[in-house]
C-alpha positions as CSV (number, residue, x, y, z in Angstrom):
1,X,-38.8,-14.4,1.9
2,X,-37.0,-17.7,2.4
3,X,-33.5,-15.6,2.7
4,X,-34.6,-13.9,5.5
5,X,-35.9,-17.3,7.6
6,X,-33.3,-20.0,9.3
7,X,-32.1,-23.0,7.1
8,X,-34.4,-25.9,7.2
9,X,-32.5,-29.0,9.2
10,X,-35.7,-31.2,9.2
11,X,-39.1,-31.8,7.5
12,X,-41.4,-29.6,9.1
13,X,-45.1,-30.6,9.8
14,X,-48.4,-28.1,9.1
15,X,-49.2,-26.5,12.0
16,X,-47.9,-24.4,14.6
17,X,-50.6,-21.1,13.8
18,X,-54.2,-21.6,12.0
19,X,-53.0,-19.0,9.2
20,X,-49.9,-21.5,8.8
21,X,-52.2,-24.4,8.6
22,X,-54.5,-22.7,5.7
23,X,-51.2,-22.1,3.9
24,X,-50.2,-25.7,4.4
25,X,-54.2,-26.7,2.6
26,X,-53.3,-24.5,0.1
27,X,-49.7,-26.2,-1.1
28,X,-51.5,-29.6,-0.5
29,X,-54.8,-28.5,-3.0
30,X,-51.8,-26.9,-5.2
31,X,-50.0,-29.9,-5.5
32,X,-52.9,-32.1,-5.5
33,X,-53.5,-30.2,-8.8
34,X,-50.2,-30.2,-9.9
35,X,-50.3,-34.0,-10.2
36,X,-53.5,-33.8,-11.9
37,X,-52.4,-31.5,-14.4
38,X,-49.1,-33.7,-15.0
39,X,-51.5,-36.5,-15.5
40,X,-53.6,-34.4,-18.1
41,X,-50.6,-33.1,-19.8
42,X,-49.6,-36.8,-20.9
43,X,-52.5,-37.3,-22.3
44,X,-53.4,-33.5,-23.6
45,X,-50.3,-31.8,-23.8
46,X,-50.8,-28.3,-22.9
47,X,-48.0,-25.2,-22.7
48,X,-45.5,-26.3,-19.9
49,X,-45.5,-22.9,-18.6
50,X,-48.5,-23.8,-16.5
51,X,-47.6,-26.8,-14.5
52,X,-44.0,-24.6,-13.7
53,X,-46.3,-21.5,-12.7
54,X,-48.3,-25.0,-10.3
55,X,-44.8,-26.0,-9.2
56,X,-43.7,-22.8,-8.5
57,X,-47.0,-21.6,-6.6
58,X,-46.8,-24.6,-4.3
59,X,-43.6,-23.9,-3.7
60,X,-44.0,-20.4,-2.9
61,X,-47.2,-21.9,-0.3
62,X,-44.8,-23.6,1.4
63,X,-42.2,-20.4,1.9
64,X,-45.0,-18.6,2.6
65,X,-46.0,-21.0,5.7
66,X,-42.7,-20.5,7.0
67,X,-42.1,-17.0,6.7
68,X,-45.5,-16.1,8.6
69,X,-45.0,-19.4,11.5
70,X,-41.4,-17.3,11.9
71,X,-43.3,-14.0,11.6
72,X,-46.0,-15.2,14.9
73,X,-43.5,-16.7,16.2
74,X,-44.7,-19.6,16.3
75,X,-43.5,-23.2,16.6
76,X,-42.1,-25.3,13.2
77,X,-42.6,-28.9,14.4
78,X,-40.2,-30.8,13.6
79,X,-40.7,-34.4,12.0
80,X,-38.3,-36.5,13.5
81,X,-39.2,-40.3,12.1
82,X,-39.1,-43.2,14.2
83,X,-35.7,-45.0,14.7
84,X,-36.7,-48.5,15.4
85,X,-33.9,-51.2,16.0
């Protein structure tokens, strides 16, 4: 999927499309568990596997988003941050 979308020149925000937004609260519940299954694994080590399969999954989320906000057509916004003096 991501070879057929532009390169990424910025951060992009959630939004754009509601089915882009539901993948965005899926990669943010994804990696919300990822960090609490880091968290467990230091103090129950578990196979490793699964928080590379968590990693992975939120990554795919994110390609995902993309692919279909490209797919609508619609907007990535940007997130430009502020340049204060």
């Amino acid at each position: 999927m991501e070879d057929s979308l532009p390169p990424m020149t910025h951060f992009v925000l959630p939004g754009g499309h509601t089915t882009v937004s539901f993948c965005h609260i899926a990669r943010t519940v994804c990696r919300r568990a990822e960090r609490l299954a880091s968290h467990l694994n230091d103090l129950e080590p578990f196979q490793p596997e699964t928080l590379m399969y968590i990693n992975r999954l939120s990554d795919y989320l994110f390609v995902l988003a993309r692919k279909l906000s490209h797919d609508l057509q619609a907007e990535e916004i940007k997130w430009i941050p502020n340049k204060e003096s």
